[in-house]
KETIFI-371440 format. One line per field, with one value per residue (C-alpha): residue number from 1; residue in three letters; z, x, y. Coordinates in steps of 0.5 Angstrom, whole numbers. Each point is the difference from the previous one (the first is absolute). Layout:
seq <- NUM/...
type <- Ala/...
pz <- Z/...
px <- X/...
py <- Y/...
end
This chain:
seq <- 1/2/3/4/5/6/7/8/9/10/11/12/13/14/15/16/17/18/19/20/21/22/23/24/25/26/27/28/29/30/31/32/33/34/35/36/37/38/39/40/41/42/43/44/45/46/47/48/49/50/51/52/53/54/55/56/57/58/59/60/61/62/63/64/65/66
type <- Unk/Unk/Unk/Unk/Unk/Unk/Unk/Unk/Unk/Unk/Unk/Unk/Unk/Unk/Unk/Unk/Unk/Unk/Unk/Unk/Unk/Unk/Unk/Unk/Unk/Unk/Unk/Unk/Unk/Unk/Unk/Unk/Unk/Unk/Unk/Unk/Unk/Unk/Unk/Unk/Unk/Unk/Unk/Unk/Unk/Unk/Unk/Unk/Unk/Unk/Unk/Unk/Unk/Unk/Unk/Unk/Unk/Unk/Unk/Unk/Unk/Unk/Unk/Unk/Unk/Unk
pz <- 128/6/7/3/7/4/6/4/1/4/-2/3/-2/4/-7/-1/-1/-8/0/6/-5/-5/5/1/-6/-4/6/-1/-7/1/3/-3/-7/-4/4/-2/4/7/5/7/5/6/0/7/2/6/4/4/5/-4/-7/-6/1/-6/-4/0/-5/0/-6/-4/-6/-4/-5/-5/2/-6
px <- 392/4/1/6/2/6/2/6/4/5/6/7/6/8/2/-1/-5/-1/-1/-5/-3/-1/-2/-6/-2/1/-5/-4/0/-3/-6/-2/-1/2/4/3/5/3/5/3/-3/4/7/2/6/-2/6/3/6/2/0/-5/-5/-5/-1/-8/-4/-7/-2/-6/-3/-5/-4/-6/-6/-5
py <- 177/-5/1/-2/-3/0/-5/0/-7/-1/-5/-2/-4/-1/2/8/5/-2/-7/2/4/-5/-6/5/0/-5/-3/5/-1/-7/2/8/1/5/4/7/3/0/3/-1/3/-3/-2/-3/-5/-7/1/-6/-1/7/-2/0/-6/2/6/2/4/3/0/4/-4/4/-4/0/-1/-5
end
């Protein structure tokens, strides 16, 4: 039997929602092992003099316990 746990991590990139979700991962991937599976939780825009500044995304990150 395993046990699996889940963290949340936030990520941002001036770029999109999509390369904010890979920045996150491939850090979280550099220190977490074996994980899983993931999904956004939040998506939110940083808005500066009324344009886009950055693209940030909460991310829960579900991995295998040893």
């Amino acid at each position: 039997m395993s046990a699996a746990k889940v963290m949340e991590i936030s990520a941002e990139s001036p770029e999109g929602f999509q390369t904010a979700i890979r920045n996150g991962m491939e850090q979280a991937s550099k220190t977490v092992e074996n994980i899983k599976g993931a999904s956004v939780s939040v998506q939110k825009l940083k808005i500066e003099n009324g344009k886009i500044a950055a693209y940030l995304v909460d991310i829960r990150v579900t991995f295998v316990l040893q």
